[in-house]
GUVEXLO-130811 format. One record per atom (N, C-alpha, C): residue in one letter; y, z, x. Coordinates in steps of 0.05 Angstrom, whole numbers, plus 5000, padded with zeros to 4 digits. Last residue first. Layout:
BEGIN
AYZX;...
END
This chain:
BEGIN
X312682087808;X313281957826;X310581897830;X313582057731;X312282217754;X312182017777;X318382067685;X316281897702;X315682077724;X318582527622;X319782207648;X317982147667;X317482327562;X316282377587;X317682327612;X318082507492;X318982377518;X317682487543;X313882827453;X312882497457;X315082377487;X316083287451;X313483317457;X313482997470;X321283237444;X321283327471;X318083357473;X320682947385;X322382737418;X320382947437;X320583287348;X318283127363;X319083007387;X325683667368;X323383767371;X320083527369;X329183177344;X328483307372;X325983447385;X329383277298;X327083007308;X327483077340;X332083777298;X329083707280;X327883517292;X336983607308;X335983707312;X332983797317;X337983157262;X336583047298;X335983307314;X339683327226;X336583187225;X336183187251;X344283587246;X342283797242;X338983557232;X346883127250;X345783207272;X344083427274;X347782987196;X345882767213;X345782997241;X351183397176;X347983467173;X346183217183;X355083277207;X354483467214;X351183527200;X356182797178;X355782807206;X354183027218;X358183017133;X354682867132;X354882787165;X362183357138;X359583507128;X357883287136;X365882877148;X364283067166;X362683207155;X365582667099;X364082507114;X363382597140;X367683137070;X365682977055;X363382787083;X373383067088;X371783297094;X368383197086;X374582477078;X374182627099;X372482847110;X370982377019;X373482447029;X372582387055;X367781746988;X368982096977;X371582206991;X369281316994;X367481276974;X367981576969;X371781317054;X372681077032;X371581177006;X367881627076;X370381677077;X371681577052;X363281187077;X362681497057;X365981647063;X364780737107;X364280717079;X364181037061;X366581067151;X368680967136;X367480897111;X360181087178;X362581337166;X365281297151;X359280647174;X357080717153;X359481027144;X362980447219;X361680257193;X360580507167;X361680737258;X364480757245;X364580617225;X355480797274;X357280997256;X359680897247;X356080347289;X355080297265;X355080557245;X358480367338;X359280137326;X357980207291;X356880767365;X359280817351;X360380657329;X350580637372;X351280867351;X353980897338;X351880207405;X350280127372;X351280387356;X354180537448;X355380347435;X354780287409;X348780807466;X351180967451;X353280787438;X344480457467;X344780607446;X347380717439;X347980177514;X347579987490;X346380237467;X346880527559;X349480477543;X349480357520;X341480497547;X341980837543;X344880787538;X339880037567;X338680137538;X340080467527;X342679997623;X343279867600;X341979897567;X338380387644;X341480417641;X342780257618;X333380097631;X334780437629;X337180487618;X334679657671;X333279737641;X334379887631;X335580037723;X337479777711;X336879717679;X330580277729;X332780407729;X335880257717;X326080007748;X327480017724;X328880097712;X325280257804;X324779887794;X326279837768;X323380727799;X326080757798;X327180367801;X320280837723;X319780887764;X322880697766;X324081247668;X321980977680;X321381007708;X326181627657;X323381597637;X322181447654;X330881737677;X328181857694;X324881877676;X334081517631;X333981367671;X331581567682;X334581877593;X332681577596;X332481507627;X335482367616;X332182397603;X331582027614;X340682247637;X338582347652;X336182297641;X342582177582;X343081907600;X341082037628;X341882637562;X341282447554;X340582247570;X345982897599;X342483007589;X341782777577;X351582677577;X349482667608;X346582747606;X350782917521;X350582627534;X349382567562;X352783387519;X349083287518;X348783067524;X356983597533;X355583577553;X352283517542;X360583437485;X361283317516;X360183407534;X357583657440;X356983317450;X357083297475;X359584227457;X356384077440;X355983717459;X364684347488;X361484377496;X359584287485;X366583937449;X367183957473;X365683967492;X366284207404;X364984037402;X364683807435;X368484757412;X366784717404;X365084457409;X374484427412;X373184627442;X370184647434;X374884207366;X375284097383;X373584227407;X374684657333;X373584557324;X372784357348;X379484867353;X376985067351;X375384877354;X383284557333;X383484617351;X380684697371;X383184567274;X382884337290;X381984407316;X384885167269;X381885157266;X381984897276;X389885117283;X388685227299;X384885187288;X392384837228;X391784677266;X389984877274;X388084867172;X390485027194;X389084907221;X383684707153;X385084677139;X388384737150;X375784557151;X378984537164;X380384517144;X371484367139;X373084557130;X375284627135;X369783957181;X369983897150;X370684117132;X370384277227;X371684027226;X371684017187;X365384677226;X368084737219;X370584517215;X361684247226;X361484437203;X364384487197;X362284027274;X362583837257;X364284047235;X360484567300;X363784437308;X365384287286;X355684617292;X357984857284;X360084657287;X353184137313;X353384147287;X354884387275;X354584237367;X355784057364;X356084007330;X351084667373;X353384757384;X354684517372;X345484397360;X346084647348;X350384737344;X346184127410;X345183987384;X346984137375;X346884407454;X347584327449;X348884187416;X341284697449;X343684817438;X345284747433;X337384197449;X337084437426;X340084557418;X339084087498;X339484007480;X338684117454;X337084627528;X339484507529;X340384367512;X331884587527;X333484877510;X335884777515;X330484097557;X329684177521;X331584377509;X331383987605;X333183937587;X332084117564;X329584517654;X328584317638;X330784247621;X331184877698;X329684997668;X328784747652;X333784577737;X332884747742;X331184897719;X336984157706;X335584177725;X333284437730;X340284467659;X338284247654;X335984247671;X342484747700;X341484887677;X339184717674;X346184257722;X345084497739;X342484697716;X348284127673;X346584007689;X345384147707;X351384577653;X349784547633;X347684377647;X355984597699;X354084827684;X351684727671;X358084207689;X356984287718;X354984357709;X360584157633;X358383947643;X356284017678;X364384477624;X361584587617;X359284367624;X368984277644;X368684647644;X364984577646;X369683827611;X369283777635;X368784037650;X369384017552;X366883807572;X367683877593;X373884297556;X372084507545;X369584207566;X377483947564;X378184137580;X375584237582;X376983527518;X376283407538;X375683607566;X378183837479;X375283747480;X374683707505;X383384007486;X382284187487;X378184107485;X384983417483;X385283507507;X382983837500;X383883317432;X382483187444;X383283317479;X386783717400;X384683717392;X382883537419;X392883567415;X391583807421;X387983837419;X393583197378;X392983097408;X391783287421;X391983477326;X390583317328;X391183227362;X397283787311;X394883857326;X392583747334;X399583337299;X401183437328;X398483627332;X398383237256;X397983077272;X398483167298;X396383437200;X396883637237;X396083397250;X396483347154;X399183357166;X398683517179;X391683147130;X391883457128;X394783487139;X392582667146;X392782687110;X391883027111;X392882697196;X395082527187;X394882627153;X386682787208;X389483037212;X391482857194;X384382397197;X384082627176;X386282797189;X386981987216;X387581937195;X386482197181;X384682177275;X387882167273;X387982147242;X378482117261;X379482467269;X383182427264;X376781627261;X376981767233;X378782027234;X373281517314;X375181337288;X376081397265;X372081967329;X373081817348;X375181547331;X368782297292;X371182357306;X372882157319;X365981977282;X366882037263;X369082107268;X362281847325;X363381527310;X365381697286;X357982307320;X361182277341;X363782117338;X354382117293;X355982297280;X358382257296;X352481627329;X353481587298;X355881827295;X350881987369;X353681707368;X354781647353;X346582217359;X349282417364;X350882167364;X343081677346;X344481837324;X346182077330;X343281447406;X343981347379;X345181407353;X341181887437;X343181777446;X345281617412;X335481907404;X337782147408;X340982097413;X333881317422;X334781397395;X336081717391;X333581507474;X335681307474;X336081317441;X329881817476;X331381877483;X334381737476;X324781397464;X325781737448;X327781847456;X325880967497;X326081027463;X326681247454;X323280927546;X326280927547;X327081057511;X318580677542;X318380937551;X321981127553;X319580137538;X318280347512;X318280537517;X325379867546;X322780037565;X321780127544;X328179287533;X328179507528;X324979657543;X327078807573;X330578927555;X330179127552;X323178717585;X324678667601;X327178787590;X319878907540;X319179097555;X321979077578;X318778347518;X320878597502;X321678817518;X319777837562;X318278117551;X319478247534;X318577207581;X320077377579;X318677647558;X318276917657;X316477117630;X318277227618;X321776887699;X321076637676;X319476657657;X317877357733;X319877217736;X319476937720;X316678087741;X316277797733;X319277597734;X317178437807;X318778307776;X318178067777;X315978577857;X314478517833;X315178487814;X320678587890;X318478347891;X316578377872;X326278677866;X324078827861;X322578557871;X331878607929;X330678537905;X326578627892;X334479257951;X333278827952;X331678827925;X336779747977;X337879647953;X336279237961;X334780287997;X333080117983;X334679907968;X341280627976;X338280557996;X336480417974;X346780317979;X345180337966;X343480417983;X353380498001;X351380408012;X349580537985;X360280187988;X357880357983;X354980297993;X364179818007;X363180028025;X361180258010;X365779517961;X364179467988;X363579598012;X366479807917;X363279707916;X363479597942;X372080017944;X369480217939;X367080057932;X373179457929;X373379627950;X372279787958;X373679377875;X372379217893;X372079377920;X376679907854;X374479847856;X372879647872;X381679767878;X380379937882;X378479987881;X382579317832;X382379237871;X380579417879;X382979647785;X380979387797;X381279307825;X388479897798;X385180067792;X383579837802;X390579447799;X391779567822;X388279707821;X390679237743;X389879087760;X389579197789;X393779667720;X390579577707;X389479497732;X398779647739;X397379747745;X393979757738;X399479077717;X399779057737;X397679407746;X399179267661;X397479097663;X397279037700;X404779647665;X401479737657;X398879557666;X408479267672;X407879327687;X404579527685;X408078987620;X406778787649;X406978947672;X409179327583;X406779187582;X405579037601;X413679667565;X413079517585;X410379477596;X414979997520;X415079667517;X414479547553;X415580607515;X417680337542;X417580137536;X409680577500;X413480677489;X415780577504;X406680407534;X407380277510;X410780377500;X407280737579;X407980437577;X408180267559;X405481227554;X407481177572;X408980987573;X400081087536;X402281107511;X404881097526;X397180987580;X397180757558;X399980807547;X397881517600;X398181327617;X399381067598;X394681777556;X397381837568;X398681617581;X388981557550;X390381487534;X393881567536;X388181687614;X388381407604;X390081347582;X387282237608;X388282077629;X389881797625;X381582297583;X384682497577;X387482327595;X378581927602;X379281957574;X381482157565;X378082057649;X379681847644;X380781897616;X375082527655;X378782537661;X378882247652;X370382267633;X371982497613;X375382487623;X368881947672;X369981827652;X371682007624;X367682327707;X370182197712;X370682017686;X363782637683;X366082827686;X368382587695;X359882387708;X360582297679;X363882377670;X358382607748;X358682287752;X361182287731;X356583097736;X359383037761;X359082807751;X351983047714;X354283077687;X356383107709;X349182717746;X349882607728;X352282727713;X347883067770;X348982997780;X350182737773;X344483497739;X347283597754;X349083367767;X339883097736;X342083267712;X344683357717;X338583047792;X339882897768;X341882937743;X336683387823;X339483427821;X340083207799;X331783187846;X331483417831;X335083497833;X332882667864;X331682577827;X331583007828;X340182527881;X337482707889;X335482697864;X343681997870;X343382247867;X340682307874;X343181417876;X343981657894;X343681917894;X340981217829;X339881237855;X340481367876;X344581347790;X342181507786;X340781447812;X348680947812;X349281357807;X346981407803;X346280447800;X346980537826;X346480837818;X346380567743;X344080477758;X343680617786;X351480577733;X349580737721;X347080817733;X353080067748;X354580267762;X352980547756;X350779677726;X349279727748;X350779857765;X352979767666;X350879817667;X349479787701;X358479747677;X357779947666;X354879987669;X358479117695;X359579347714;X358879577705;X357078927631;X354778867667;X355579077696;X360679017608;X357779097601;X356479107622;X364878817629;X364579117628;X361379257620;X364178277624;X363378357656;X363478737651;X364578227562;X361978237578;X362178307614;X369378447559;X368278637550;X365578517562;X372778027585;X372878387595;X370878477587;X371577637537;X370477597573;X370477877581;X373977867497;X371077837503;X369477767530;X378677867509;X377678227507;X374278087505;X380077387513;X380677587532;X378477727535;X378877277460;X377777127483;X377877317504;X384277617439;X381377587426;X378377527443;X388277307457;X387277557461;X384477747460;X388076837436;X387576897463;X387177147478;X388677057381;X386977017390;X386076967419;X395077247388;X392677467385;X389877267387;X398977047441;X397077007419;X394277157411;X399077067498;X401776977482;X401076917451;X397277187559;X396477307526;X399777207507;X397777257614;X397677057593;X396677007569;X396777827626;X399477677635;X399477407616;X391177837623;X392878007594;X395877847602;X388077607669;X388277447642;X390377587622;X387778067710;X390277887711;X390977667683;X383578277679;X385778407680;X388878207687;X379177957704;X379377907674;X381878087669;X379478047757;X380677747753;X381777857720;X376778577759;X380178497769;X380678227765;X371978487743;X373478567731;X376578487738;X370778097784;X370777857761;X372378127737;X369678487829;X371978317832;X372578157805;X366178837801;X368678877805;X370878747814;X361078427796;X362778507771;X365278677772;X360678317861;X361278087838;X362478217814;X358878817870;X361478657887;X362978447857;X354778917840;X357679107833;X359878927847;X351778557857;X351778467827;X355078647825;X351378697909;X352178457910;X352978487883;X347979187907;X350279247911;X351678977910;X343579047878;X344779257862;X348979197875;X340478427891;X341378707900;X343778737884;X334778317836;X337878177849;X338978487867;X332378487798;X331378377802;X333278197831;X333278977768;X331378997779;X330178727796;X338578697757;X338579017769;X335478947778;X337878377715;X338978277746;X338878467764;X335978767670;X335378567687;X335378437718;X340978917659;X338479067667;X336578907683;X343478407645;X344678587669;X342078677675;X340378267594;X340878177615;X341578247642;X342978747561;X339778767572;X339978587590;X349178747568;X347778947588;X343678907597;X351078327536;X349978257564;X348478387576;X351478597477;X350378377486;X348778287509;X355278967497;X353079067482;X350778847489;X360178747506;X358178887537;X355278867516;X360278337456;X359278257476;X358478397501;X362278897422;X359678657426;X359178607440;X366379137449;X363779227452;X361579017451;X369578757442;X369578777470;X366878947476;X370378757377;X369878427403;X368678507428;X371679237372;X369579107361;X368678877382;X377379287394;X375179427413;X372479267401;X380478907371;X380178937402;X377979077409;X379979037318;X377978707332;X378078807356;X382879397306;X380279377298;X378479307325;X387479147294;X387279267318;X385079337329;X388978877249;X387578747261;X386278907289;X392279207225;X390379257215;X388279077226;X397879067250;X396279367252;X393679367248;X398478407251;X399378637238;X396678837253;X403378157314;X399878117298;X399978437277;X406678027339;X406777967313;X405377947305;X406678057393;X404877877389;X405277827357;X408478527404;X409878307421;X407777987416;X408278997372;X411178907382;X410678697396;X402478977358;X404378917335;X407078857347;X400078807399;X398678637383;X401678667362;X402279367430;X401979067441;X402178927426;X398279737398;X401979777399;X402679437412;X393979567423;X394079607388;X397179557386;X394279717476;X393479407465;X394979417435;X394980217488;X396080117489;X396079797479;X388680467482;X390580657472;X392880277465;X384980137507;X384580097485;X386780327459;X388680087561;X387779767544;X387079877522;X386780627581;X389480527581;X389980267563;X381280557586;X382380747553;X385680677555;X379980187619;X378480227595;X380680427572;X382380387659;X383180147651;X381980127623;X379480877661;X382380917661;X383380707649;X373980637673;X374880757646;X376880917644;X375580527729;X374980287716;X373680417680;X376180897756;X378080767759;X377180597731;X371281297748;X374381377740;X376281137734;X367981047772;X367581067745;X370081137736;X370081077821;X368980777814;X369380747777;X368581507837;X371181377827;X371781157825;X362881507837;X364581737811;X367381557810;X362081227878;X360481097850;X363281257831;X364281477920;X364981257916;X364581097890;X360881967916;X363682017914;X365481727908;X356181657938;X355781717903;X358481907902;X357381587988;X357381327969;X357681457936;X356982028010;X360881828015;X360281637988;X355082557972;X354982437996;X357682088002;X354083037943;X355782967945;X356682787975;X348383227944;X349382997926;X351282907936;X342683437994;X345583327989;X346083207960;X337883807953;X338583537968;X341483497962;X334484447944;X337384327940;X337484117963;X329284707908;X329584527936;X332184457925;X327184997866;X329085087874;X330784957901;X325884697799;X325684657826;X327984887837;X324784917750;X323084677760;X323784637786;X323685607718;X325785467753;X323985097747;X322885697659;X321985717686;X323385467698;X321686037596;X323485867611;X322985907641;
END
C-alpha cells in the first residue's frame, strides 16, 4: 500500500460549499415528499396505501430516463446556466403539490419533479467533481455526499412532523422555501472552465453519448451494491414490523446514517491517498457482515448493530464509487459519468426491490437478506476483475 499523493489543493472553497448545500437542500425536499406523500395519498386524496408505490416508481423513471440526455447537455451547454434553469423549474414543480386534488394529478406531478430531478442531480454531480481538487476527489466527494446522508436523517423527521399534523400546505410551502435557496446558490456559484465542449459531436448519435465504455466497471459495482441495499430500503420496516421492533427499526436508520456520516471523511481521504481498491474490498466485506447479521436477527439490539455496520459498509462505498466513474473519463465527460453512475444506482434500487420482494414473497425475510448478502459476497469477487480492467483517466 503506498501514498498516491501527498500535494493538498484547497476544497473547501465558496462554490463547492455552495454545490454541498445545494445537495442538502434539494434531497431534504426529496425525502420530506417521499416520507410524507404516502400519508397525503391516504388522508386527503382517498387513495388506498397500496398505491404509494407509484410515487417514487414514476419519479425515478423518468430522472432515470432524462439523466443520459442531461449528460449530454453537460458536455455540451454551460454547466452553470443548465443548474440556473433546473433549480428554478425545481421550485416551480414544488408549487404544482398546492394543486393536487387527485391521485393521478399527482401522478403527473411526481413525473415532471422526477425528470427536472434527473437533470438537477445529474449536473449538480458534475459541477462537485469539477471543483474539487482531481487529488482530493475521493475526499471530496464523500463531504459532498455527507449532505444527502443529513438529509436522509433530516428529511424523513421533517416529512413525518407535518404529516401528523395533517398539514400538508405548510410542508409544501417549506419544500418550496429549500427551492428558492437553491436558485440562489446556482447563481452565485462559479464554475471554472464552465462553455460549451467545442468538440462535441453534434446531431450524431452514439452509444458512447449516454453511456462511456470506460464508465462500466464501476457503474455495474454501483448496480449490484444497489440491488442488495434495495433490501433494506424497501423491505427493512415490514421485516422489523413481523419481528415486532418497529421502534428498533427508526433507531436502525439514524444509527446508519450517524456511523456514514463518522466514516465517509475517513474512508475518502484513505481512498485518496492509497487508492480505492483496499477500500472497497472492505467496504464490500463490511457491508456483507451487516446483511449476514440482518438475516439473523432476532433482538432490537442486534437491528441496531446491524444498522452501524452497514453504515460504514455501503454508507461509505458509494462515494468511492461515484469517484472511480467520474474520474474514468477527461473532464468533457464528466456530465456522461454522472448521469451513468446516478442511473446505475437508481436501475439497482428499482430492480432490486422487484427481484427482492419476489424472493421475500416466495420464502422469508430472513431468506432474502441472506441472498443480498451473498449478491454482495459475488461482487466481492467481481471486484477483484473490476480493479484490474477499471482505469481512470490520465490527464
Amino acid at each position: 500500500m503506498h501514498r498516491l499523493s501527498t500535494k493538498k489543493e484547497p476544497l473547501w472553497t465558496k462554490s463547492f460549499i455552495n454545490i454541498t448545500l445545494m445537495s442538502l437542500f434539494i434531497f431534504l425536499v426529496f425525502y420530506i415528499l417521499l416520507t410524507a406523500l404516502p400519508l397525503f395519498i391516504t388522508e386527503k386524496l382517498g387513495t388506498s396505501a397500496d398505491k404509494a408505490g407509484w410515487l417514487l416508481t414514476v419519479f425515478l423513471i423518468f430522472a432515470i430516463i432524462v439523466r443520459p440526455v442531461a449528460g449530454g447537455w453537460i458536455s455540451r451547454f454551460s454547466q452553470k446556466k443548465i443548474l440556473i434553469y433546473s433549480t428554478t423549474a425545481f421550485f416551480v414543480a414544488c408549487l404544482f403539490y398546492f394543486f393536487v386534488h387527485s391521485f393521478a394529478v399527482l401522478l403527473v406531478v411526481r413525473a415532471i419533479h422526477g425528470i427536472i430531478f434527473g437533470i438537477i442531480t445529474t449536473v449538480k454531480g458534475a459541477v462537485s467533481a469539477e471543483l474539487i481538487p482531481m487529488t482530493r476527489r475521493a475526499e471530496g466527494l464523500s463531504y459532498y455526499s455527507m449532505a444527502m446522508g443529513l438529509a436522509m436523517v433530516l428529511g424523513p423527521v421533517i416529512g413525518l412532523q407535518f404529516a401528523s399534523a395533517s398539514s400538508y400546505n405548510a410542508m409544501f410551502v417549506i419544500c418550496a422555501v429549500l427551492s428558492v435557496f437553491n436558485v440562489l446558490l446556482a447563481m452565485i456559484i462559479t464554475i471554472p472552465g464552465d462553455n460549451a465542449d467545442k468538440h462535441a459531436q453534434k446531431g450524431k448519435f452514439s452509444f458512447s453519448n449516454i453511456v462511456d465504455p470506460r464508465t462500466v466497471p464501476y457503474a455495474a459495482m454501483t448496480f449490484i451494491s444497489a440491488i442488495a441495499y434495495s433490501s433494506i430500503s424497501a423491505f427493512l420496516s415490514l421485516y422489523a414490523k413481523e419481528l415486532d421492533l418497529v421502534t428498533a427499526a427508526s433507531y436502525f436508520f439514524i444509527v446508519y446514517a450517524v456511523c456514514m456520516l463518522l466514516c465517509r471523511p475517513f474512508v475518502g481521504k484513505a481512498a485518496d491517498q492509497y487508492g480505492p481498491k483496499y477500500i472497497i474490498f472492505s467496504c464490500l466485506a463490511i457491508f456483507a457482515i451487516g446483511l449476514f447479521v440482518l438475516q439473523m436477527t432476532t433482538a432490537g439490539w442486534m437491528l441496531i448493530v446491524a444498522g452501524a455496520i452497514m453504515g460504514i459498509g455501503y454508507g461509505s462505498i458509494t462515494p468511492i464509487y461515484q469517484t472511480e466513474v467520474m474520474s474514468s473519463v477527461p473532464p468533457e465527460r464528466v456530465g456522461v459519468a454522472s448521469s451513468v453512475f446516478f442511473n446505475s444506482m437508481d436501475l439497482g434500487m428499482a430492480v432490486g426491490a422487484a427481484v427482492m420482494g419476489i424472493i421475500a414473497g416466495a420464502s422469508s425475510y430472513s431468506t432474502m437478506y441472506l441472498t443480498a448478502c451473498i449478491i454482495i459476497v459475488v461482487a466481492f469477487f467481481l471486484y477483484m476483475y473490476v480493479s484490474k480492467k477499471g482505469r481512470r483517466y490520465q490527464q
